[in-house]
PyMOL Python script that loads the backbone (N, CA, C, O; Angstrom):
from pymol import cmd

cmd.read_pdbstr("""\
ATOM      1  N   UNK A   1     145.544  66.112 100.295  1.00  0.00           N
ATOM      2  CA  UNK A   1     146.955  65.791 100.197  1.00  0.00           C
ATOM      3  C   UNK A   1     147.627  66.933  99.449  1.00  0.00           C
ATOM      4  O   UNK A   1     147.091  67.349  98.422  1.00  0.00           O
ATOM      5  N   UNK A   2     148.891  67.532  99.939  1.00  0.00           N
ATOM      6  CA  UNK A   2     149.352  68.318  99.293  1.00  0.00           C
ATOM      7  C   UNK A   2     151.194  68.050  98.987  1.00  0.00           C
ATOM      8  O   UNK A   2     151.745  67.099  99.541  1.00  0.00           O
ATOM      9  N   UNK A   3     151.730  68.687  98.369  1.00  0.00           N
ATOM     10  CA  UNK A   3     153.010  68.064  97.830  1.00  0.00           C
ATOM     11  C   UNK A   3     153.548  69.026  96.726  1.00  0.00           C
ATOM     12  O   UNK A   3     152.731  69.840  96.295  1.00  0.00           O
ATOM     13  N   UNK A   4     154.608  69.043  96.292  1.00  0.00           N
ATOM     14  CA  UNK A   4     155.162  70.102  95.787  1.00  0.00           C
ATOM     15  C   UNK A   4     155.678  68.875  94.472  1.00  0.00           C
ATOM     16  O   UNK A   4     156.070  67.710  94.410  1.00  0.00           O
ATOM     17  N   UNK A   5     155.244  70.509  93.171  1.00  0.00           N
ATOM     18  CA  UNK A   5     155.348  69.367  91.841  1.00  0.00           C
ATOM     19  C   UNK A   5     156.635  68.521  91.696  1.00  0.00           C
ATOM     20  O   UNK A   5     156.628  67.445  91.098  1.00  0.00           O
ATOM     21  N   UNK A   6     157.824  69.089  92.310  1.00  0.00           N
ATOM     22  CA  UNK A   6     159.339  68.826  92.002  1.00  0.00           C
ATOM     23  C   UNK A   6     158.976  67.209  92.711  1.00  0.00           C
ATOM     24  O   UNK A   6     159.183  66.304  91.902  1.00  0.00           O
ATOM     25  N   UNK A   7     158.670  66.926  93.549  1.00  0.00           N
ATOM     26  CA  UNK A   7     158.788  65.940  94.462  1.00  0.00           C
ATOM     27  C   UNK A   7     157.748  65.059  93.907  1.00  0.00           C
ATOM     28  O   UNK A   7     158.458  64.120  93.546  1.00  0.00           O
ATOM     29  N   UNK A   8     156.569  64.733  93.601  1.00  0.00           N
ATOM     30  CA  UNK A   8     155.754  64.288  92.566  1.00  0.00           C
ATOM     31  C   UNK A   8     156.619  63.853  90.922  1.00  0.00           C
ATOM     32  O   UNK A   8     156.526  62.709  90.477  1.00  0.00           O
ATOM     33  N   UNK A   9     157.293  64.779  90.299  1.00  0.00           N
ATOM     34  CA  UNK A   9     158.324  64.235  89.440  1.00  0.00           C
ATOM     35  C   UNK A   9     159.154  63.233  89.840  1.00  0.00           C
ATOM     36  O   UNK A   9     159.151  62.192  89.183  1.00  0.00           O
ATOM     37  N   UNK A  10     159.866  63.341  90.790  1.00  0.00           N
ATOM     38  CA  UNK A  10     160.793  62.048  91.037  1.00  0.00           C
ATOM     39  C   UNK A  10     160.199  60.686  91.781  1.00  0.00           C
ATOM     40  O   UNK A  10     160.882  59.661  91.768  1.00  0.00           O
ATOM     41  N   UNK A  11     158.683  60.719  92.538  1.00  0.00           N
ATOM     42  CA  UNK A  11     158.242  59.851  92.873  1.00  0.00           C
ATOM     43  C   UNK A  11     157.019  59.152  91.568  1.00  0.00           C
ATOM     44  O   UNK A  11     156.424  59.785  90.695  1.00  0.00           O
ATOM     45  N   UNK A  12     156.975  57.867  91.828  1.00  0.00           N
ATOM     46  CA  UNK A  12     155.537  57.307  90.896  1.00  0.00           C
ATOM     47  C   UNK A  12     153.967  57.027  91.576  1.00  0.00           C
ATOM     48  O   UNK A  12     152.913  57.027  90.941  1.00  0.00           O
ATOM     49  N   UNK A  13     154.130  56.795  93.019  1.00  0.00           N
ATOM     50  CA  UNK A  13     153.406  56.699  93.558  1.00  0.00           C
ATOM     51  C   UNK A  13     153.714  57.239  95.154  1.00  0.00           C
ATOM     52  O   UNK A  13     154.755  57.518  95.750  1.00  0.00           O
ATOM     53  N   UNK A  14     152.190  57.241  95.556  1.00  0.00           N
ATOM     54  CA  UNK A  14     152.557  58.150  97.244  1.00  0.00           C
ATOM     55  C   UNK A  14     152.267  56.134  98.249  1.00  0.00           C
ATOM     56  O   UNK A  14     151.663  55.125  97.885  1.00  0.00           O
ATOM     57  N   UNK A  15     153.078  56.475  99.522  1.00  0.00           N
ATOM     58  CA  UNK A  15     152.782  55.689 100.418  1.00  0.00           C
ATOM     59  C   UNK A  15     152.652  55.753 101.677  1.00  0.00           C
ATOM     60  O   UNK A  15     153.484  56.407 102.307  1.00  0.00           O
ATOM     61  N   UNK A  16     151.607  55.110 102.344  1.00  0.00           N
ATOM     62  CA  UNK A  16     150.961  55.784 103.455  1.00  0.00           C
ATOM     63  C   UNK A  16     151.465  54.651 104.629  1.00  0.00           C
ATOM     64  O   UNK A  16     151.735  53.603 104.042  1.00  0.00           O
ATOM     65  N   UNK A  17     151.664  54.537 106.005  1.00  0.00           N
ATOM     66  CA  UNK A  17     152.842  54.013 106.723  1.00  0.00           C
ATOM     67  C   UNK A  17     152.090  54.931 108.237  1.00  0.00           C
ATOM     68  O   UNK A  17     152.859  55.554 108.970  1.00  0.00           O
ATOM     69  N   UNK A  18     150.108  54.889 108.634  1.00  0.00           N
ATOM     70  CA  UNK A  18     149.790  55.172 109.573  1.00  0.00           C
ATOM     71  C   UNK A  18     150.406  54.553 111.271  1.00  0.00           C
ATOM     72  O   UNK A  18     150.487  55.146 112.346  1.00  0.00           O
ATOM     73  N   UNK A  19     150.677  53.443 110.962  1.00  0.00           N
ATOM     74  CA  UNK A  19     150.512  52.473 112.366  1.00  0.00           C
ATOM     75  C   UNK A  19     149.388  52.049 112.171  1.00  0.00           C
ATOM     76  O   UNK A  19     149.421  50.875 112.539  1.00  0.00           O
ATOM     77  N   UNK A  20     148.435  52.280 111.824  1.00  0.00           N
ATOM     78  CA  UNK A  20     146.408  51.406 111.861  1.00  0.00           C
ATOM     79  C   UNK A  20     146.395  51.151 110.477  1.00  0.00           C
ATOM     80  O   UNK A  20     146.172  52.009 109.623  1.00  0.00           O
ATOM     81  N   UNK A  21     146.737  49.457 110.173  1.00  0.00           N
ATOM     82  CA  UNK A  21     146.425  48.745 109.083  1.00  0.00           C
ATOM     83  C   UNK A  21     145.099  48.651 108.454  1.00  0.00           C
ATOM     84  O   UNK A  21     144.901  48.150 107.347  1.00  0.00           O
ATOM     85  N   UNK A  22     144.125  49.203 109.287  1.00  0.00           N
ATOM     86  CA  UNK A  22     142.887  49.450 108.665  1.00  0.00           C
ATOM     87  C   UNK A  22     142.407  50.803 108.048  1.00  0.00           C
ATOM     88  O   UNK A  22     141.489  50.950 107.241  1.00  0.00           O
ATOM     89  N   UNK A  23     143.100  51.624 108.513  1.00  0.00           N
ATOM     90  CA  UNK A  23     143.526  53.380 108.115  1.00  0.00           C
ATOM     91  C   UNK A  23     144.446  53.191 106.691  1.00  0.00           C
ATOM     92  O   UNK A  23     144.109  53.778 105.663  1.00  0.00           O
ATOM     93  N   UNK A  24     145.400  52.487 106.732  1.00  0.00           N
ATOM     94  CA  UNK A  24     145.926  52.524 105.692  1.00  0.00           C
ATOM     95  C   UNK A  24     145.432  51.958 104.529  1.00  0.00           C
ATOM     96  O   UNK A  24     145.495  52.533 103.443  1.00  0.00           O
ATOM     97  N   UNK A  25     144.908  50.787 104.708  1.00  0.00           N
ATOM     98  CA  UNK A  25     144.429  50.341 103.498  1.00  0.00           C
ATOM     99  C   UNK A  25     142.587  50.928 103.456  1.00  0.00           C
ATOM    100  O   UNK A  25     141.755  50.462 102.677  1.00  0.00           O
ATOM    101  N   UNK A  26     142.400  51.647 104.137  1.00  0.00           N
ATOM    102  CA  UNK A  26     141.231  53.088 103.583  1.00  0.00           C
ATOM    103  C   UNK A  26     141.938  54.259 102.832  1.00  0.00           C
ATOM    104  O   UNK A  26     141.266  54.879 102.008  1.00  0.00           O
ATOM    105  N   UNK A  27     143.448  54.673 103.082  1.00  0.00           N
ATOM    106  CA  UNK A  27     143.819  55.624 102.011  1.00  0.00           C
ATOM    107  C   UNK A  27     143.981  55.099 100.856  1.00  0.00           C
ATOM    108  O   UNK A  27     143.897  55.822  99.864  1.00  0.00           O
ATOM    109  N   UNK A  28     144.202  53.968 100.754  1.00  0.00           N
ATOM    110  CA  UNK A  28     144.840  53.159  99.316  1.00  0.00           C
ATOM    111  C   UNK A  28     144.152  54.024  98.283  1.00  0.00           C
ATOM    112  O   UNK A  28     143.330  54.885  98.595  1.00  0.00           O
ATOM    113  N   UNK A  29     144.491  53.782  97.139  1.00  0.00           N
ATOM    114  CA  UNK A  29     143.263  53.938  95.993  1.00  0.00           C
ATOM    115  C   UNK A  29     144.274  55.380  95.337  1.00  0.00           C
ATOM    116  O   UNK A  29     145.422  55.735  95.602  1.00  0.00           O
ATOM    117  N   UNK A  30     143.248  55.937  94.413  1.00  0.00           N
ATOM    118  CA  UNK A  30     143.882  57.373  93.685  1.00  0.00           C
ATOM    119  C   UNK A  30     143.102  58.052  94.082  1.00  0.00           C
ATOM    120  O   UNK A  30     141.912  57.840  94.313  1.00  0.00           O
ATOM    121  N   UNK A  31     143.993  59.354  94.250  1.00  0.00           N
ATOM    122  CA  UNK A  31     143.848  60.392  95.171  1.00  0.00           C
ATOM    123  C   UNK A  31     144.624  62.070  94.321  1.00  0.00           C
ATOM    124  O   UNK A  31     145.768  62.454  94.080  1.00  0.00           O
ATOM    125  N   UNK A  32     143.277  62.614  94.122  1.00  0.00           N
ATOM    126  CA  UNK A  32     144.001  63.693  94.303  1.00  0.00           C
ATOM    127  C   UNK A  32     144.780  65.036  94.964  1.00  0.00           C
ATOM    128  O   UNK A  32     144.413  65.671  95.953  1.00  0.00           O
ATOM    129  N   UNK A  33     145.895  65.262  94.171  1.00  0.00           N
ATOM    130  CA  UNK A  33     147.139  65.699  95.270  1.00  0.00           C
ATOM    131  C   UNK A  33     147.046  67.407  94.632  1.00  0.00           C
ATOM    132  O   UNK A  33     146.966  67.755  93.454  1.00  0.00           O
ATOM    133  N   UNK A  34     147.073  67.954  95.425  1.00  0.00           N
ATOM    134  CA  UNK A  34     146.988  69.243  95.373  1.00  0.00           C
ATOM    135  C   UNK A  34     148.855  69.713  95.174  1.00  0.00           C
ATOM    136  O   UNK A  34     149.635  69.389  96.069  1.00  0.00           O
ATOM    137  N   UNK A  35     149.346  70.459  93.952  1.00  0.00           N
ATOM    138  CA  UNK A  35     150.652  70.759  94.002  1.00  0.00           C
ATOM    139  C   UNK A  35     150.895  72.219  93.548  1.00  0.00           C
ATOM    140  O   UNK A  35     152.030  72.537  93.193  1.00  0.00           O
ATOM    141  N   UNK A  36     149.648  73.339  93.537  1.00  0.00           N
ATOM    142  CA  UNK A  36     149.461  74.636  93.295  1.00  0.00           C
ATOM    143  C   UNK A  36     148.485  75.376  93.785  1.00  0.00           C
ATOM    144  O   UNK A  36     148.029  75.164  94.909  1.00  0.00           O
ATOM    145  N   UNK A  37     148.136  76.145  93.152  1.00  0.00           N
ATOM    146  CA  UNK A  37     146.713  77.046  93.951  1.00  0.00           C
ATOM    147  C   UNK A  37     145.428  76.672  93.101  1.00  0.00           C
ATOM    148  O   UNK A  37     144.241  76.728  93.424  1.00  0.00           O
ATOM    149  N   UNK A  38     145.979  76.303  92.006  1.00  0.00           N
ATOM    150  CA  UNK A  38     144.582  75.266  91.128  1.00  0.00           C
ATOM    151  C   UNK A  38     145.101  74.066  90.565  1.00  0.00           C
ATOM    152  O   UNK A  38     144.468  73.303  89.835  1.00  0.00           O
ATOM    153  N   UNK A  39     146.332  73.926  90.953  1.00  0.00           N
ATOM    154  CA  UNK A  39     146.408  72.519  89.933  1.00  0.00           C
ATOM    155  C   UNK A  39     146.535  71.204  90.845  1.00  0.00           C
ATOM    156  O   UNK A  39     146.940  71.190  92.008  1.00  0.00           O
ATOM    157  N   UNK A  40     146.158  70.230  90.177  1.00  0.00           N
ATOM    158  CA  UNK A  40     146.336  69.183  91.207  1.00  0.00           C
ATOM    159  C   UNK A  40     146.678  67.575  90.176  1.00  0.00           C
ATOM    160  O   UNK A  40     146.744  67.492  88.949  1.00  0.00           O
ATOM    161  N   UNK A  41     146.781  66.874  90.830  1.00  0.00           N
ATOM    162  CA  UNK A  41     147.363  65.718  90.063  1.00  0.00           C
ATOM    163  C   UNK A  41     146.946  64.469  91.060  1.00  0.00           C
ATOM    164  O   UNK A  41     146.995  64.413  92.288  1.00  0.00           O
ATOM    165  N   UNK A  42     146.467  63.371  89.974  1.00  0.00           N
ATOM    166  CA  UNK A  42     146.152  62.287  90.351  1.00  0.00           C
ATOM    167  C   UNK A  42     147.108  61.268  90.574  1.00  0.00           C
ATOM    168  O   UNK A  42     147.686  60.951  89.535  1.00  0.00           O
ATOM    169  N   UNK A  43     147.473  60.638  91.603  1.00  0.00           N
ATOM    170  CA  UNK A  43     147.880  59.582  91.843  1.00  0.00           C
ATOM    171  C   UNK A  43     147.702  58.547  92.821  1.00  0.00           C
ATOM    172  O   UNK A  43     146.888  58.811  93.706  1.00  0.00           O
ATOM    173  N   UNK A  44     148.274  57.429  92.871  1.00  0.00           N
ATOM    174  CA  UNK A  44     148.096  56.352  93.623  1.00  0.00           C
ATOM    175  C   UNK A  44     148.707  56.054  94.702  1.00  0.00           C
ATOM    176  O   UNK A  44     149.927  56.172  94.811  1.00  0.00           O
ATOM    177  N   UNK A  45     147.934  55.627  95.645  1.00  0.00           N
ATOM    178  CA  UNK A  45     148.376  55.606  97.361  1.00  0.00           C
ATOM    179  C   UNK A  45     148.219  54.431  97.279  1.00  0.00           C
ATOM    180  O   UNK A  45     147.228  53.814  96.888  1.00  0.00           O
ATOM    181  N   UNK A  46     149.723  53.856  97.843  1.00  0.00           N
ATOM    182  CA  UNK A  46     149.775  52.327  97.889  1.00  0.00           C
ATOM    183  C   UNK A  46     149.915  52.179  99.468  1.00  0.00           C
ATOM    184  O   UNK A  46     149.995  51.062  99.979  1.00  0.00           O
TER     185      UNK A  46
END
""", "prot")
cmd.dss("prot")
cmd.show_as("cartoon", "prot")
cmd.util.cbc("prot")
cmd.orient("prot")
C-alpha cells in the first residue's frame, strides 16, 4: 500500500470498497503503508 504522508494526516484509517466481500474483509486488519523511500506507517484497514 502506498499513499502520500499529507493524505495519511488528514485521514485515521484506510478503507477498502473491492466489490468481493470476502477480499475485503481479507484486507481488514493493520497494514503497513509505505509514504517515502524508507518510511512507512502503520494503520488500519477497515
Amino acid at each position: 500500500i502506498v499513499a502520500s504522508r499529507r493524505k495519511l494526516d488528514d485521514i485515521g484509517v484506510l478503507r477498502v470498497d473491492t466489490g468481493d466481500p470476502d477480499l475485503d474483509n481479507e484486507l481488514q486488519g493493520w497494514r503497513k503503508v509505505r509514504i517515502g523511500r524508507v518510511e512507512r506507517r502503520l494503520l488500519k484497514v477497515v
